[in-house]
Biopython code that builds the backbone (N, CA, C, O; Angstrom):
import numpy as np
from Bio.PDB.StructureBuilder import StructureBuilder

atoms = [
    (1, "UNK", "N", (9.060, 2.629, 26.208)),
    (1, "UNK", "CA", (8.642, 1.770, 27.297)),
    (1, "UNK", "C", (9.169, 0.365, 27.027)),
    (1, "UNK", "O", (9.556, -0.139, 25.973)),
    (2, "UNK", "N", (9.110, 0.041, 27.829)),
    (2, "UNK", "CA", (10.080, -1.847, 27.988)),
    (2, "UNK", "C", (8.985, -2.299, 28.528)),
    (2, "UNK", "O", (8.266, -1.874, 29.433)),
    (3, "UNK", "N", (8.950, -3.280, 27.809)),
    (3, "UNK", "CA", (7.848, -4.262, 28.391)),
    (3, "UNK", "C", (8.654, -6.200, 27.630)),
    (3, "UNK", "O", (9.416, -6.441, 26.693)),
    (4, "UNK", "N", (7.971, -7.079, 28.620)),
    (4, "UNK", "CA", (8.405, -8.353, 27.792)),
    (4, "UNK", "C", (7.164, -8.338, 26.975)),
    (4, "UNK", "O", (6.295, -7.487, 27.165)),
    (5, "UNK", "N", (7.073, -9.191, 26.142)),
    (5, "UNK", "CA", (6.535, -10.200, 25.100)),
    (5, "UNK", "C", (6.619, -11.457, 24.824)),
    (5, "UNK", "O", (7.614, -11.883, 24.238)),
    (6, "UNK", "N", (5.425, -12.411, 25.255)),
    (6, "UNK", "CA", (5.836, -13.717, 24.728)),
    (6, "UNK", "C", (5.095, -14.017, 23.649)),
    (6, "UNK", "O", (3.883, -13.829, 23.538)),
    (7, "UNK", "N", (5.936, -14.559, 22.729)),
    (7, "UNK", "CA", (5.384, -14.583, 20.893)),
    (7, "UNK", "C", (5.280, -15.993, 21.156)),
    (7, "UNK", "O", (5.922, -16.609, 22.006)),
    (8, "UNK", "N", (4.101, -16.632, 20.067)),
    (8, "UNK", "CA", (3.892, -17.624, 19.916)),
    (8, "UNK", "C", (4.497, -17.743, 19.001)),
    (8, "UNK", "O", (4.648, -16.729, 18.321)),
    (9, "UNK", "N", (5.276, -19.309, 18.435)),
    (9, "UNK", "CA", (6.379, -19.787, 17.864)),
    (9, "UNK", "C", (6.274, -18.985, 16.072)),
    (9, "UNK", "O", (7.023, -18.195, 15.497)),
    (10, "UNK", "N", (5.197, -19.549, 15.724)),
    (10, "UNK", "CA", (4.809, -18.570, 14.281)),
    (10, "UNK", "C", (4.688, -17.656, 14.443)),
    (10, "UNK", "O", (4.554, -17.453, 13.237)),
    (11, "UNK", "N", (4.565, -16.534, 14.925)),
    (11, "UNK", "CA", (4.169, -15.094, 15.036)),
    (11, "UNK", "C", (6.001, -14.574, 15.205)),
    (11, "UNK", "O", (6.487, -13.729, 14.453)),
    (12, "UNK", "N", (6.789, -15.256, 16.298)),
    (12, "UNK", "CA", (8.250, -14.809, 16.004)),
    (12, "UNK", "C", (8.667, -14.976, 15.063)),
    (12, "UNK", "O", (9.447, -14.178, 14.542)),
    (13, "UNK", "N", (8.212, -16.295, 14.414)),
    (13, "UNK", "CA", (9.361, -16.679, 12.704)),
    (13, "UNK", "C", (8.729, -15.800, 11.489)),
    (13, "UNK", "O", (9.293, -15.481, 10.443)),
    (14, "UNK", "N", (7.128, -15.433, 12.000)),
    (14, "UNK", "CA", (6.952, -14.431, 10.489)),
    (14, "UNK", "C", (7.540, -12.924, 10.756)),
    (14, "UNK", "O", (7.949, -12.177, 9.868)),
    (15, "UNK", "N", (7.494, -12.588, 12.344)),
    (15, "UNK", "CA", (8.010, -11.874, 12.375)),
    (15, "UNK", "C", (9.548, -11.159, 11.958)),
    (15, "UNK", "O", (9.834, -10.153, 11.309)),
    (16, "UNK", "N", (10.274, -12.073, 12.580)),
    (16, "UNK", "CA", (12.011, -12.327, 12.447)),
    (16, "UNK", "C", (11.813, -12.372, 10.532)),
    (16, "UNK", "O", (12.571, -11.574, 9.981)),
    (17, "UNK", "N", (11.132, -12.993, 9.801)),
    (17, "UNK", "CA", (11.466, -13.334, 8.307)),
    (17, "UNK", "C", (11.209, -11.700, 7.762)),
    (17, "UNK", "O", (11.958, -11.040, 7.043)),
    (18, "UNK", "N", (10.060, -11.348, 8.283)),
    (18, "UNK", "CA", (9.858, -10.281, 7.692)),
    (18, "UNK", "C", (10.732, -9.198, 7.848)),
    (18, "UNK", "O", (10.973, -8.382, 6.958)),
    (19, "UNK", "N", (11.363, -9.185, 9.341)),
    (19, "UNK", "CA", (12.542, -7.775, 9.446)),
    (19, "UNK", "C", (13.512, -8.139, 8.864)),
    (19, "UNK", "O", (14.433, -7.322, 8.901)),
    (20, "UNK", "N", (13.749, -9.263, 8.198)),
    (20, "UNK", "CA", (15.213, -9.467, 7.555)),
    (20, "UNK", "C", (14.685, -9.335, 6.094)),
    (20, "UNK", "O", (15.607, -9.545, 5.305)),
    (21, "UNK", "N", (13.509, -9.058, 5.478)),
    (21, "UNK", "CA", (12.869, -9.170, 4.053)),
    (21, "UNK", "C", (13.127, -7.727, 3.847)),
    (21, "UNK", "O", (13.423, -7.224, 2.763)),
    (22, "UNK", "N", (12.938, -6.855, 5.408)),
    (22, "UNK", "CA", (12.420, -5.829, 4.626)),
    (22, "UNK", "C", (13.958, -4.320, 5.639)),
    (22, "UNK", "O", (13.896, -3.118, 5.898)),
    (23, "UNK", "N", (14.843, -5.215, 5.802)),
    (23, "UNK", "CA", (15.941, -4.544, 6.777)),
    (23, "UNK", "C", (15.574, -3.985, 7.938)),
    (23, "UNK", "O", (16.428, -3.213, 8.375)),
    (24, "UNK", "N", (14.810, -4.074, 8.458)),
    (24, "UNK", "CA", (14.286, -3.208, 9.394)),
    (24, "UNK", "C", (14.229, -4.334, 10.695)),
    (24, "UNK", "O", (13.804, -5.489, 10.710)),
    (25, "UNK", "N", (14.854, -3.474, 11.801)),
    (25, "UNK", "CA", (15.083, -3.953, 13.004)),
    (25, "UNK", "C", (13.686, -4.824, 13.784)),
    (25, "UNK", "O", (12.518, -4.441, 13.725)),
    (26, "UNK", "N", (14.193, -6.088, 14.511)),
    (26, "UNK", "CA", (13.068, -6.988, 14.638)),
    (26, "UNK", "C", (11.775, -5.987, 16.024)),
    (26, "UNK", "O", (10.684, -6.468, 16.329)),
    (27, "UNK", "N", (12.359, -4.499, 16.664)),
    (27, "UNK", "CA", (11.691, -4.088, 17.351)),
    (27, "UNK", "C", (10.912, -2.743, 16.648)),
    (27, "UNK", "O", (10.104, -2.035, 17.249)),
    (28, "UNK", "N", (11.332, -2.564, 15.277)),
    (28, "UNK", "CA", (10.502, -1.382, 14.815)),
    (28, "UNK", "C", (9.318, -2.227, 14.049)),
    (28, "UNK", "O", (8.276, -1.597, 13.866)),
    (29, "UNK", "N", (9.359, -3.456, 13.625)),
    (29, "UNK", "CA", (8.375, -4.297, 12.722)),
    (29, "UNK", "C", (7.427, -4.463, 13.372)),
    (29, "UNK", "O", (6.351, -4.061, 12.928)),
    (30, "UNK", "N", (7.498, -5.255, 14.930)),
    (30, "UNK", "CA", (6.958, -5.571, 16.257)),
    (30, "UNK", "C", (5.566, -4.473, 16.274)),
    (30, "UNK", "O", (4.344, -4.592, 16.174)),
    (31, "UNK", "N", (6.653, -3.244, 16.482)),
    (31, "UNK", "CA", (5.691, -2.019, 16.813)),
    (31, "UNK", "C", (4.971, -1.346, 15.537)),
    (31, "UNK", "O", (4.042, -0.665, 15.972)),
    (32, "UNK", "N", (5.024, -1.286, 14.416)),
    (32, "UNK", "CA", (4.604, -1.364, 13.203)),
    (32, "UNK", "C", (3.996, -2.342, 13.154)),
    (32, "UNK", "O", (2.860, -1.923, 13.375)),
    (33, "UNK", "N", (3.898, -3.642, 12.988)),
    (33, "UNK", "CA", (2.550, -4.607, 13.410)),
    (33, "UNK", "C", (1.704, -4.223, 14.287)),
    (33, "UNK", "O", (0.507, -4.265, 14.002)),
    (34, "UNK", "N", (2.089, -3.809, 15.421)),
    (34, "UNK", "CA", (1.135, -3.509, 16.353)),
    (34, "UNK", "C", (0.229, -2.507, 16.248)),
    (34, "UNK", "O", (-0.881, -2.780, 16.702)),
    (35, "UNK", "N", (0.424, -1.053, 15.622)),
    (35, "UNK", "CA", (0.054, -0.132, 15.247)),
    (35, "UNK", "C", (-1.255, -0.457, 13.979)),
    (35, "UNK", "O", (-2.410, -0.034, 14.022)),
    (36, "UNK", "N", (-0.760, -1.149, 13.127)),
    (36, "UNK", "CA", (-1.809, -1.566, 12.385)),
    (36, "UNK", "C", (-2.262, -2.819, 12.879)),
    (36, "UNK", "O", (-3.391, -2.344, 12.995)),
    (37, "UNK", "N", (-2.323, -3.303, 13.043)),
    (37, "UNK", "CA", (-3.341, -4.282, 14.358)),
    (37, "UNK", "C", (-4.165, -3.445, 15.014)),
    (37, "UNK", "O", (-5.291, -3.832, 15.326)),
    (38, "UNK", "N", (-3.738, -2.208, 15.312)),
    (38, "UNK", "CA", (-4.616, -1.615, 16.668)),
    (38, "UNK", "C", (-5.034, -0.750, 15.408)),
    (38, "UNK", "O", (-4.369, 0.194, 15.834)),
    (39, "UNK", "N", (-5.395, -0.405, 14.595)),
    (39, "UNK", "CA", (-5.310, 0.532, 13.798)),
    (39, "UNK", "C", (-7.099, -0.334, 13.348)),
    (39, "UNK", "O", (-8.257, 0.072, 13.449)),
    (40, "UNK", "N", (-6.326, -1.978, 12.724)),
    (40, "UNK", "CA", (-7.851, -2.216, 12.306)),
    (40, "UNK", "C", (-8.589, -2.437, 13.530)),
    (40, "UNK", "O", (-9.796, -2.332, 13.309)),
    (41, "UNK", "N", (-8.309, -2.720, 14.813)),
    (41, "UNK", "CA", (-9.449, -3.080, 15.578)),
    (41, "UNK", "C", (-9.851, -1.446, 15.969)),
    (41, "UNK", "O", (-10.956, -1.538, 16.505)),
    (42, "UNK", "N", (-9.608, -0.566, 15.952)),
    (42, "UNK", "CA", (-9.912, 0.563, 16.626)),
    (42, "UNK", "C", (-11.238, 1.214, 14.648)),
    (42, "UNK", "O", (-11.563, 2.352, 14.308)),
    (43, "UNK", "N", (-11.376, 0.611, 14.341)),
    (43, "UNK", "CA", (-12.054, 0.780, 12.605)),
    (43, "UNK", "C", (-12.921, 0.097, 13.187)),
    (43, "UNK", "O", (-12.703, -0.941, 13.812)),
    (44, "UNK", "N", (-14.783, 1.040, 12.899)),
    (44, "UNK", "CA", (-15.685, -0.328, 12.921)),
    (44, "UNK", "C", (-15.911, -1.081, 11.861)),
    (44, "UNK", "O", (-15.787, -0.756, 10.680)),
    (45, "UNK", "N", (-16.331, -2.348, 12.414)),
    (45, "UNK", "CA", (-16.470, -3.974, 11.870)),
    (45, "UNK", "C", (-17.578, -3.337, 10.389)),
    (45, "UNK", "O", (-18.550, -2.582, 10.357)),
    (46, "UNK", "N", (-16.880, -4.035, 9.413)),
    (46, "UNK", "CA", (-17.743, -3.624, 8.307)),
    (46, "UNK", "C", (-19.017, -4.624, 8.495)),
    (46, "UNK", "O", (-19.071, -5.752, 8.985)),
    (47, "UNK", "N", (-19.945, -3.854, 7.966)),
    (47, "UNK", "CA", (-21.695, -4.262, 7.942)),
    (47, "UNK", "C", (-21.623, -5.334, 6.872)),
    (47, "UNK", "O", (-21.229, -5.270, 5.707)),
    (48, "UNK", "N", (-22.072, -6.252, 7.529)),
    (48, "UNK", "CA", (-22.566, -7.065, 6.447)),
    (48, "UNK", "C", (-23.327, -6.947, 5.038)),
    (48, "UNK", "O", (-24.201, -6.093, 4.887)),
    (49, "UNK", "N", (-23.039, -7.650, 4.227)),
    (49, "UNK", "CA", (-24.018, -7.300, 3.083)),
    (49, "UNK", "C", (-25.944, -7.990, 3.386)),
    (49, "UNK", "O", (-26.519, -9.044, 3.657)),
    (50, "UNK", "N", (-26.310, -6.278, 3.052)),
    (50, "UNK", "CA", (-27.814, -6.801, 3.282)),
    (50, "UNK", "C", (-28.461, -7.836, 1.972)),
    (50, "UNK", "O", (-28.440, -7.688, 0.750)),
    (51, "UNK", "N", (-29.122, -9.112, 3.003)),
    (51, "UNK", "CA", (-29.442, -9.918, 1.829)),
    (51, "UNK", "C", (-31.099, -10.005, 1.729)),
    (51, "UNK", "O", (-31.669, -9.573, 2.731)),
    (52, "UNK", "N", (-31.807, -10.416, 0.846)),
    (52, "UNK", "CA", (-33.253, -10.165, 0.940)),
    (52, "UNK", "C", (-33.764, -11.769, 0.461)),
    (52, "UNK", "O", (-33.089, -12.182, -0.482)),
    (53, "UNK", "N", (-34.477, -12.419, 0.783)),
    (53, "UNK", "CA", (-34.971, -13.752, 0.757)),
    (53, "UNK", "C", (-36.067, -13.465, -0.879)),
    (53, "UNK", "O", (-36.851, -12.573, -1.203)),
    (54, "UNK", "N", (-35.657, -14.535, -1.451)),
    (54, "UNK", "CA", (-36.670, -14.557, -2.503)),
    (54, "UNK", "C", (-37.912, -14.939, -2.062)),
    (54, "UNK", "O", (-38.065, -15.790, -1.186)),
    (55, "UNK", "N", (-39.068, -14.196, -2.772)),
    (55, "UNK", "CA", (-40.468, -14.840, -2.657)),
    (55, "UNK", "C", (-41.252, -15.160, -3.337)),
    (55, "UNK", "O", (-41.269, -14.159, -4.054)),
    (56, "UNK", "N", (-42.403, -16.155, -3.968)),
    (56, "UNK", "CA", (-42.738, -16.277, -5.432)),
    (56, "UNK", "C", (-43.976, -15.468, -5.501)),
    (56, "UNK", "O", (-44.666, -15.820, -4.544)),
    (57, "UNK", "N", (-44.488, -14.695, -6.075)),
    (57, "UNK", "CA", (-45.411, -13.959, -6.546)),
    (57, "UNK", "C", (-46.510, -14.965, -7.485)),
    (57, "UNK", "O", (-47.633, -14.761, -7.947)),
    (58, "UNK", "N", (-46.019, -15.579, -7.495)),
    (58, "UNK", "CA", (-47.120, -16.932, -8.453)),
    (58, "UNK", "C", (-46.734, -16.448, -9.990)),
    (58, "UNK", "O", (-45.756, -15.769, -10.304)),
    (59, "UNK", "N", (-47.831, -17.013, -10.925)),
    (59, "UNK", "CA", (-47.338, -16.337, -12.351)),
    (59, "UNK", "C", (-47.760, -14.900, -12.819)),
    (59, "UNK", "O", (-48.717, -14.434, -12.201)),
    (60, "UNK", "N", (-47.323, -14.275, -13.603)),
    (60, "UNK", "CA", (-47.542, -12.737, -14.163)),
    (60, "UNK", "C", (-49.196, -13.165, -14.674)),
    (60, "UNK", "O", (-49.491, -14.022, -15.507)),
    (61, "UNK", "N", (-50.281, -12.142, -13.769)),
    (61, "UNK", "CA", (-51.230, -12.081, -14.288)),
    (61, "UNK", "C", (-51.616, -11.501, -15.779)),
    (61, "UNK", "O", (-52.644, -11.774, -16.399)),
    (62, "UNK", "N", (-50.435, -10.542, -16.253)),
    (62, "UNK", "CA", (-50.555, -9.825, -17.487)),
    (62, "UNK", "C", (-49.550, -10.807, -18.395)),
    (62, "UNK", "O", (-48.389, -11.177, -18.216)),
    (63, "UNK", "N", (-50.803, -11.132, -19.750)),
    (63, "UNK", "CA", (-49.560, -11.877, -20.090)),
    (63, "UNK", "C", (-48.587, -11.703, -20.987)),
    (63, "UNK", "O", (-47.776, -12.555, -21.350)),
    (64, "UNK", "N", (-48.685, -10.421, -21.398)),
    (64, "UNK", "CA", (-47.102, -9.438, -22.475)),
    (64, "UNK", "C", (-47.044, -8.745, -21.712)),
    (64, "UNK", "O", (-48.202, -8.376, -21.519)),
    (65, "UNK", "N", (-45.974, -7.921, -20.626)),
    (65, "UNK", "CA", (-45.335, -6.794, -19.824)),
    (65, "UNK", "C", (-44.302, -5.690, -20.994)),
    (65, "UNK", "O", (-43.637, -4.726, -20.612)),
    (66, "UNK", "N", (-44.453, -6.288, -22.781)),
    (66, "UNK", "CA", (-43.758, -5.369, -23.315)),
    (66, "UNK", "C", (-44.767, -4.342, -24.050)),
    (66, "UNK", "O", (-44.169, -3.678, -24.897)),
    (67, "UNK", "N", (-46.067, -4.058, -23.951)),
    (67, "UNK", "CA", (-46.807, -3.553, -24.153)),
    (67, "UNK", "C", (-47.464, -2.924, -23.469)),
    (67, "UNK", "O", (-48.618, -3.352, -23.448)),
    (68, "UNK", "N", (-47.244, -1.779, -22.654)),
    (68, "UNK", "CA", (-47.272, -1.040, -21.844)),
    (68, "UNK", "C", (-48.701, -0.303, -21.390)),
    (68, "UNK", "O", (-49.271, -0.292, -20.299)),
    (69, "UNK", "N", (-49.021, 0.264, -22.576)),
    (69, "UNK", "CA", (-50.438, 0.828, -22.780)),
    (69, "UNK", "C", (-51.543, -0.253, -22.473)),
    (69, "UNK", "O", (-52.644, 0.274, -22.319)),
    (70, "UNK", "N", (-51.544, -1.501, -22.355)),
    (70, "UNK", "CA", (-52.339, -2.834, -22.226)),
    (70, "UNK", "C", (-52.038, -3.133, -21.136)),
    (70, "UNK", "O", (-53.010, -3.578, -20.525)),
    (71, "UNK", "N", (-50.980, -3.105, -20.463)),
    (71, "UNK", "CA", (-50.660, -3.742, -18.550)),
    (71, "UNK", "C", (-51.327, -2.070, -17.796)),
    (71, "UNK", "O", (-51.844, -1.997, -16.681)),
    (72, "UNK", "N", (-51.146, -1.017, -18.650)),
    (72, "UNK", "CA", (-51.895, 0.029, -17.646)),
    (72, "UNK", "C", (-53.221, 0.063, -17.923)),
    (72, "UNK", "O", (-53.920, 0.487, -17.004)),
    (73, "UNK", "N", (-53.863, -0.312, -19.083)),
    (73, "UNK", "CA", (-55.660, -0.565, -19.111)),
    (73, "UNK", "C", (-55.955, -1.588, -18.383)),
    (73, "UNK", "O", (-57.093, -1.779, -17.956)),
    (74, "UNK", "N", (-54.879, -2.428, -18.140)),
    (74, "UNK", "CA", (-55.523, -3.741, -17.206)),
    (74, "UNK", "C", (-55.424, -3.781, -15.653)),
    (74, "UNK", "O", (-56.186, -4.328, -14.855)),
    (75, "UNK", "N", (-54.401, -3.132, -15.452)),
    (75, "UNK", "CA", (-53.822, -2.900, -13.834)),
    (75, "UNK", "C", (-55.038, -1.457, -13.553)),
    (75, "UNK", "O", (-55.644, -1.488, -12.482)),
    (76, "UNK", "N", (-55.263, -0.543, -14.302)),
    (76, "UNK", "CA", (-55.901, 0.524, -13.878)),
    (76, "UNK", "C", (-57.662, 0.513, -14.508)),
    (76, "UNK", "O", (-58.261, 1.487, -14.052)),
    (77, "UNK", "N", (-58.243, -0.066, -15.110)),
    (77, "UNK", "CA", (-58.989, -0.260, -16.043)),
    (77, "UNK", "C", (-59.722, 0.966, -16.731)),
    (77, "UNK", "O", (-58.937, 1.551, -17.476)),
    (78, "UNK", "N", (-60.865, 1.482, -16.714)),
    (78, "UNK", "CA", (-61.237, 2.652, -17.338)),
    (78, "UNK", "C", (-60.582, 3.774, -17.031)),
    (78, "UNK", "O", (-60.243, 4.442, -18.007)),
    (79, "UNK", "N", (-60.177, 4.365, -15.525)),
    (79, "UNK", "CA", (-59.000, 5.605, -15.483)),
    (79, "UNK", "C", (-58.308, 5.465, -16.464)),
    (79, "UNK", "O", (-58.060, 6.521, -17.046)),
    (80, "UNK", "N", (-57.789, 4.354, -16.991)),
    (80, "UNK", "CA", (-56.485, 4.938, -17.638)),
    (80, "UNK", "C", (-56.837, 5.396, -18.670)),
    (80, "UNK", "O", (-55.744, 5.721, -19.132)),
    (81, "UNK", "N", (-57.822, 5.778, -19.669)),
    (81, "UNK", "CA", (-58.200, 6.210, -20.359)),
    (81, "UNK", "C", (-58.345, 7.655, -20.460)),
    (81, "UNK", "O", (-58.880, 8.154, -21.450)),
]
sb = StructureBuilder()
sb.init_structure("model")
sb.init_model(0)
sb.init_chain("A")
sb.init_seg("    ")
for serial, (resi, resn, name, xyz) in enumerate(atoms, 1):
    if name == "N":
        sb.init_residue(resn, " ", resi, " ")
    sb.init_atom(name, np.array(xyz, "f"), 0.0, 1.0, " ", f" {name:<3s}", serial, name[0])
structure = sb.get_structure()
């Protein structure tokens, strides 16, 4: 198909640099750009990264967390026994 094209001034000169970088005729690059152009917009938009807001919990009511058997008698009190 024939169609015109009007290139904006940078888009012809990276174009034109690149078919002479890489030998390839300035109408197969064109359409090879275009293809991957349409290639990423036709891909959905990646998801943002989920972010989570810090919140302060105040200070650790237990006051060693490396003693395990003592944060579960205190968090659970006689059950844990």
């Amino acid at each position: 198909m024939r169609t015109t094209l009007t290139l904006d001034d940078d888009v012809a000169i990276l174009l034109k640099r690149l078919s002479e970088e890489r030998q390839v005729s300035f109408k197969t690059l064109v359409n090879e750009a275009l293809r991957e152009g349409l290639r990423q917009l036709e891909a959905p938009a990646p998801q943002p990264a989920f972010r989570t807001e810090p919140v302060s919990l105040g200070r650790c009511l237990v006051g060693n967390l490396d003693d395990i058997a003592e944060v579960l008698a205190l968090a659970e009190g006689d059950a844990f026994r």
